[in-house]
C-alpha positions in Angstrom: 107.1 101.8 98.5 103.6 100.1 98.7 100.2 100.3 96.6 101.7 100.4 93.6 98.9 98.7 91.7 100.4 98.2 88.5 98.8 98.6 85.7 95.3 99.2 87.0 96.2 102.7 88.5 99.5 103.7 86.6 101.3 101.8 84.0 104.7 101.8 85.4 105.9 103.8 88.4 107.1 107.2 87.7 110.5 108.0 86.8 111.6 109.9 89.8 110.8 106.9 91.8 112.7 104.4 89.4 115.6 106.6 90.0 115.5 105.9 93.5 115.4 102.5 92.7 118.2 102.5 90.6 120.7 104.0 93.5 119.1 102.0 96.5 121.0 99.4 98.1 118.1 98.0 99.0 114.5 98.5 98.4 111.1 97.7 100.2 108.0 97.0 98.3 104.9 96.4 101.3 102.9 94.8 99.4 99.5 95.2 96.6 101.6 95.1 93.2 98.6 93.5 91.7 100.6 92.5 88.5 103.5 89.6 88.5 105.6 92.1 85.7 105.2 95.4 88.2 107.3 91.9 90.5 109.6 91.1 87.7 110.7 94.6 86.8 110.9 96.0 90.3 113.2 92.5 91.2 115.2 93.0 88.1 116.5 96.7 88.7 117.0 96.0 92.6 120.2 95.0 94.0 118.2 94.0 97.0 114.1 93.7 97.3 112.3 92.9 100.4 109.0 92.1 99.5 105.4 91.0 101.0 102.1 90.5 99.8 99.2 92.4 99.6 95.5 92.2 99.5 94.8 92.9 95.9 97.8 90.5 95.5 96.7 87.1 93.5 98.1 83.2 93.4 101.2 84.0 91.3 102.5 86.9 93.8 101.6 85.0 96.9 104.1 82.3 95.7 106.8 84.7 95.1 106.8 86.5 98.7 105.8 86.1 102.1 103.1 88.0 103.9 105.3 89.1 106.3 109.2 89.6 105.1 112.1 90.0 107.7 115.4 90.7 107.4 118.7 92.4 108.9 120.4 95.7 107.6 123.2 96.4 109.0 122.1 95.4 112.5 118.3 97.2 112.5 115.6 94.5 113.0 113.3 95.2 109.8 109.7 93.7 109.5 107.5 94.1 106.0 103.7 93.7 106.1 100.9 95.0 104.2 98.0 95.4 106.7 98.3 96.6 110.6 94.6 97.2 110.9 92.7 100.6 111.7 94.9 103.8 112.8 93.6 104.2 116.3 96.1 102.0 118.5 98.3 101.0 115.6 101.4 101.6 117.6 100.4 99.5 120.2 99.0 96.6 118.0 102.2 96.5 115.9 104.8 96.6 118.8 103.1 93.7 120.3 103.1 92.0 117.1 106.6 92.6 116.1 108.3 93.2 119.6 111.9 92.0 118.3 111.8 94.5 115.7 113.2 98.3 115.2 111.5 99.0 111.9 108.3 98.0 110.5 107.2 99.0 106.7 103.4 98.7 106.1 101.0 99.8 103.4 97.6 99.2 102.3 96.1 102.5 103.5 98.1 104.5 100.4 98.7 107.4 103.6 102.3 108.4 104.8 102.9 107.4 108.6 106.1 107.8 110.5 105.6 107.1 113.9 107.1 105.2 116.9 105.8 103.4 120.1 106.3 103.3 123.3 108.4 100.6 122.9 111.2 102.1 120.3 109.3 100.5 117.4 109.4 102.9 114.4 106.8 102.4 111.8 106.4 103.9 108.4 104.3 103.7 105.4 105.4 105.4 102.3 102.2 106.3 100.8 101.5 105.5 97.1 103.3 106.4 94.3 100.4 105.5 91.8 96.9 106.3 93.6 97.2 108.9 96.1 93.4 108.4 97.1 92.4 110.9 99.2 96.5 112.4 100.0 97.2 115.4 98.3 100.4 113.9 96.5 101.4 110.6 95.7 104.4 109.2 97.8 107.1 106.8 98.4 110.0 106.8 101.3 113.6 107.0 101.4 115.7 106.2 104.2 119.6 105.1 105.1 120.7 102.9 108.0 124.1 103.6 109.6 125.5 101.2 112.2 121.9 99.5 112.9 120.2 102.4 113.0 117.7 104.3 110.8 118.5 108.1 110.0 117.3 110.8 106.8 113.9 109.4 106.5 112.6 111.6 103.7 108.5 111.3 102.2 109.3 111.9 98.1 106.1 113.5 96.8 105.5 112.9 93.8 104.8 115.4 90.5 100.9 115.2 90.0 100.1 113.5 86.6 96.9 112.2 85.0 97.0 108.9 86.6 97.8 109.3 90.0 
């Protein structure tokens, strides 16, 4: 998940999503909580987080995660960052960047992406699950790794309520 922006556009994330949470051996949160609680709940129900920093994200936040988190699951190279700059060359940007890395997790735009480079690098933003902007449906992003390697990558939409 990303862009949650708790509790200035939702007050908690939605239930479905907290589900997820509950079963997920590990979850991914790229960054703009905006609140330190939405960071205490979300680290309390996880068995595993692997947080960043955003850009709505204040002192308190900043000292709890990194702006760029890495980490190993299962033998796939994971990267964590909120901001990979405009659309247009993304791919390219971002696999020079990261270029020891399989998967990279990014938010700030609150728009779903699943794409790859040249290079093998998959990258995916999970939308938001609390202010879908301009997206017809809020969002967030499941996935599984087997054997180092990401497979069932599925974009959640959410159920439309009053605040997103």
């Amino acid at each position: 998940m990303a862009d949650t922006h708790l509790p200035k556009r939702a007050r908690d994330l939605p239930v479905p999503l907290w589900d997820a949470v509950d079963r997920a051996d590990v979850v991914i949160h790229a960054g703009d909580w905006v609140d330190l609680a939405a960071y205490e709940a979300l680290s309390a129900r996880s068995r595993r987080l692997i947080a960043v920093y955003g850009n709505n994200d204040g002192p308190q936040l900043r000292a709890r995660m990194p702006e760029i988190a890495y980490a190993d699951l299962d033998g796939l190279r994971l990267a964590v960052v909120h901001e990979t700059g405009p659309a247009t060359g993304r791919e390219r940007r971002c696999a020079e960047r990261f270029p020891d890395t399989d998967v990279l997790v990014f938010g700030h735009s609150h728009i779903p992406w699943d794409s790859t480079a040249d290079s093998g690098l998959r990258l995916l933003n999970p939308g938001s699950p609390t202010d879908r902007r301009r997206q017809p449906f809020a969002s967030y992003l499941t996935a599984s790794v087997v054997s180092g390697r990401l497979t069932e990558v599925t974009l959640h939409r959410l159920p439309a309520t009053q605040e997103n």
